[in-house]
N, C-alpha and C positions, 0 to 999 in steps of 0.2 A: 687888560683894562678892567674887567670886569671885579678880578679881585681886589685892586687898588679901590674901585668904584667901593664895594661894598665891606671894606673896612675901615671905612667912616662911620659903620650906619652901627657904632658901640657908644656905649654909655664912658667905659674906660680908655682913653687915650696915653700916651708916652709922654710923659712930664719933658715939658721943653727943654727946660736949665736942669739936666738932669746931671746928678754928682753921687756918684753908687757910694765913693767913700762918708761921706759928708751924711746920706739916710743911712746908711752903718751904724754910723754915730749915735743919730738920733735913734735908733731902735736899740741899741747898746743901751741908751739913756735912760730909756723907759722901762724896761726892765733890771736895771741895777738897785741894789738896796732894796727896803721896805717897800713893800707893795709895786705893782705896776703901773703905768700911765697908759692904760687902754684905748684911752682918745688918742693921742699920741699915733698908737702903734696900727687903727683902722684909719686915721686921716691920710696917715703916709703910704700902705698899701693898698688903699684905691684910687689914689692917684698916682699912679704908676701903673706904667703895662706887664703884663709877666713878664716880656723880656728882661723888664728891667728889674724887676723884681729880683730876676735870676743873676743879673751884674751886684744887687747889695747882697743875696745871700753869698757870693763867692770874694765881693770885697769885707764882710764881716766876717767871714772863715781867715783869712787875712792877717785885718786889725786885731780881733778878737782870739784866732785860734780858735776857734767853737761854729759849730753847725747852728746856725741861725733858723732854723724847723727846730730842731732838737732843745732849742732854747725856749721860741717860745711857746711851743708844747709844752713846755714847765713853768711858766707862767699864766697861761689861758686855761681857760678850762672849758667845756661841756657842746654845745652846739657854736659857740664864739672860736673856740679851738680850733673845731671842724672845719668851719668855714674859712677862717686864717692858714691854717694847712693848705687849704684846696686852694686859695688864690699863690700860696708859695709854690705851685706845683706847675711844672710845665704841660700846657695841652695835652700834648701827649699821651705822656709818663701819666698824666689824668684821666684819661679814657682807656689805656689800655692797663690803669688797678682796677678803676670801674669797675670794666668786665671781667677780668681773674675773678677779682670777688665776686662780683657778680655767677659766676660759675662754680668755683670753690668754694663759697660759703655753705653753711647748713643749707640748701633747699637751692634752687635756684630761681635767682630774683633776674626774672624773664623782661621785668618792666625795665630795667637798664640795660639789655640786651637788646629789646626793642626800640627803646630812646635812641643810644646811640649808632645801632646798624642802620634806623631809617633815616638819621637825619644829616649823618655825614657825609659830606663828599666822599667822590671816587676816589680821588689818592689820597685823605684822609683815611678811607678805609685802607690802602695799599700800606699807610704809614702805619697804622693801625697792628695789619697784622703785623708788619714786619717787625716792630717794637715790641710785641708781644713775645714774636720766638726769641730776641733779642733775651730780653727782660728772663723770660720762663725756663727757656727750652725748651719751649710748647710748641705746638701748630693750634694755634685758635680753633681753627676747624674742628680740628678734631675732638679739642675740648668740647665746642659747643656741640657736638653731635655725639658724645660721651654722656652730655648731661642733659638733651633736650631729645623731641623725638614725633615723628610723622609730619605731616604739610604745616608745621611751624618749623622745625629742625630745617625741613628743605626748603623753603622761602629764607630762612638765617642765612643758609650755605649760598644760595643763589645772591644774597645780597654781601656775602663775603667774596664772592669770585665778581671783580669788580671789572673786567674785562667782559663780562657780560653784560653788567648791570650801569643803565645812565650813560653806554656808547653812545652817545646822544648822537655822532653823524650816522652811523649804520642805520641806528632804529629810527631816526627823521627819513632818512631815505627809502628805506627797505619798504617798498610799496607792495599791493595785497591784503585781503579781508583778513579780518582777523577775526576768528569765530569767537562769538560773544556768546559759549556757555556759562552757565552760573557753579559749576563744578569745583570743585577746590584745586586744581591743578591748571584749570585756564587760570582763575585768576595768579595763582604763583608767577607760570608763566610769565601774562601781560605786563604784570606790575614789578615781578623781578628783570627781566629783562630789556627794559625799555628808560628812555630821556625822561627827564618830568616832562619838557615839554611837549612829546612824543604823547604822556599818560594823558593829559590834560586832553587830548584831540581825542584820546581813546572813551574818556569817561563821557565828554559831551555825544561821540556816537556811538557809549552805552546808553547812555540817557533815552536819547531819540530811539533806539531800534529797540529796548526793554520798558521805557516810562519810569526806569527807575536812575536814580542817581545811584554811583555805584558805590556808596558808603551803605544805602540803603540797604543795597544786594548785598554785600559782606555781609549787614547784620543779619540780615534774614535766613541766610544760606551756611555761616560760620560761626563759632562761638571760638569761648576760654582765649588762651594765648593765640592761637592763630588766628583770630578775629583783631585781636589788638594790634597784632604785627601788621597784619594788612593793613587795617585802619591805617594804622600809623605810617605807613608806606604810600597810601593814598593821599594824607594828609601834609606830607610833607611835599609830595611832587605837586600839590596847589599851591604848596605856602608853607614854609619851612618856622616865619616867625608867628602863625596863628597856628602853627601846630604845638610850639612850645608855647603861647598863650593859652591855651588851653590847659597845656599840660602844669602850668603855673596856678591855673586856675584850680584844678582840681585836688591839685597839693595839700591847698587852702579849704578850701569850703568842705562848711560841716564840721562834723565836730575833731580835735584832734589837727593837725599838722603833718602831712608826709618832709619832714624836713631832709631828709636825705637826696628826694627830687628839688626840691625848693632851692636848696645848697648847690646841687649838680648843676640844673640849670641857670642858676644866677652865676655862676661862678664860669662857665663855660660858652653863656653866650654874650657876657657883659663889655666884651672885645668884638663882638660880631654882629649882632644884630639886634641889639635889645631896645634901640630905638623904635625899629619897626614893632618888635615882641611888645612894646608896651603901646603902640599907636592900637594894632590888631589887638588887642587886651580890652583899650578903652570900647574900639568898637563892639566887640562881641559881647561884654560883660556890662551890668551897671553900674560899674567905678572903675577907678586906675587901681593898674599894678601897685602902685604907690601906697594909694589906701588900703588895698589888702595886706600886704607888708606890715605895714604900719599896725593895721588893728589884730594881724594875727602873732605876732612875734611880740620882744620885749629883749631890753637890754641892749649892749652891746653888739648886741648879735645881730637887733634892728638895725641900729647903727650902720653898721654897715654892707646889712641888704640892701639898705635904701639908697646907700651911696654908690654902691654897681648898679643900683636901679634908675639912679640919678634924677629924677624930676618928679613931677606929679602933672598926670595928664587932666587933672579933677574936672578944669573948668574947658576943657576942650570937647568936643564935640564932633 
């Protein structure tokens, strides 16, 4: 019940009168001859779910004979591209490049490691790895413990072994004190192994028995990547869409554009939750999602953030 409940709460829905041959056509259309018809091609793929999205790329392979990515990657160009790639891409297949790249590239970009280990579900994470060795021939794990290292590496691992982690009936149950040192391995511990709704009881009798809320404590106690992970693990077992309103927030503000989380997160939570991500937005910030969008991007590319972002909360309150 609950996941029917809450995949209502996107911006992107499944075209009712949906005809995969028939938007073939039309993106056939738009990219034929002289120049492209880019309106066209962002009106059609945000309203469409990925599923379906996935039924026109294999009905245009089809019609066409031609890999419908492959096309219009040669048509699109620059952050528009990007973002058109990432809505053709299955969930999946889309968090488990993330993170390859995310480990395999020059350096390791720890910020999408942490994005997506804190904020997925438990058998997301099982799908996760399992499409990774799929995909690699890897063991995730081990990649990430190749390329990362100390009480951030081991908070990764722990939120990779998902059997552990979010048992939400063991750790609801499993009564007994939980020693509330400020040490780097209790918190691992508490926060890796445990429900959100489990964390949630734990943080208010952090509060009370420290006087600190335990984001506080992180900060005070941890820095660099392992500060972030935590955080991030704390903040999503309060609230999964005011963690990525945040995290959309900071994309944005100041000078410059992280457009690669902005991309990530529009694109992967615009099926899930981006109602609530842009309600939690309005609240926490002084504008909508919308408006940030809007005054930090340009083109095409606007275009159709604003349409996975779908509305404007301006005048709401």
């Amino acid at each position: 019940v609950f996941l029917f409940l809450q995949a209502f709460r996107g911006t992107v829905k499944a075209s009712a009168n949906f005809k995969a041959s028939a938007d073939a056509e039309v993106l056939h259309k738009a990219m034929k001859g002289l120049g492209t018809d880019e309106a066209a091609i962002l009106q059609l793929l945000t309203a469409r779910s990925n599923a379906q999205r996935q039924e026109i790329k294999a009905s245009y392979k089809t019609l066409f004979g031609k890999d419908l990515v492959h096309d219009l990657k040669g048509e699109l160009g620059g952050k528009f591209e990007t973002l058109v790639v990432a809505l053709m891409t299955p969930p999946l297949t889309y968090d488990v490049t993330s993170l390859h790249h995310a480990i395999k590239g020059a350096g390791t970009d720890e910020k999408v490691l942490v994005e997506i280990l804190a904020s997925r579900t438990p058998q997301q994470v099982k799908d996760i790895i399992a499409a990774y060795k799929t995909e690699y021939d890897h063991d995730l794990e081990k990649d990430i413990c190749g390329d990362t290292s100390g009480h951030f590496q081991r908070l990764l691992v722990i939120l990779l072994q998902v059997t552990l982690i979010l048992s939400s009936f063991l750790a609801l149950f499993k009564a007994g004190e939980q020693k509330y040192g400020t040490d780097e391995q209790s918190f691992i511990t508490i926060l890796g192994n445990r429900s959100a709704e489990h964390l949630r009881k734990v943080f208010d009798a952090y509060t009370k028995l420290s006087g600190y809320e335990m984001e506080e404590s992180i900060k005070r106690e941890t820095s660099g990547s392992l500060r972030a992970l935590l955080l991030a693990v704390v903040k999503c077992a309060r609230s999964v869409p005011s963690y990525f309103a945040e995290t959309l927030y900071y994309a944005m503000k100041g000078a410059g554009t992280d457009d690669d989380t902005l991309i990530r997160v529009m694109v992967t939570r615009c099926e899930v939750d981006m109602l609530d991500i842009r309600a939690a937005f309005r609240r926490m910030f002084a504008c909508s999602l919308h408006s940030m969008i809007k005054g930090d991007t340009n083109g095409d590319y606007r275009k159709t953030l604003l349409l996975l972002c779908g509305g404007d909360d301006a005048g709401e309150e």
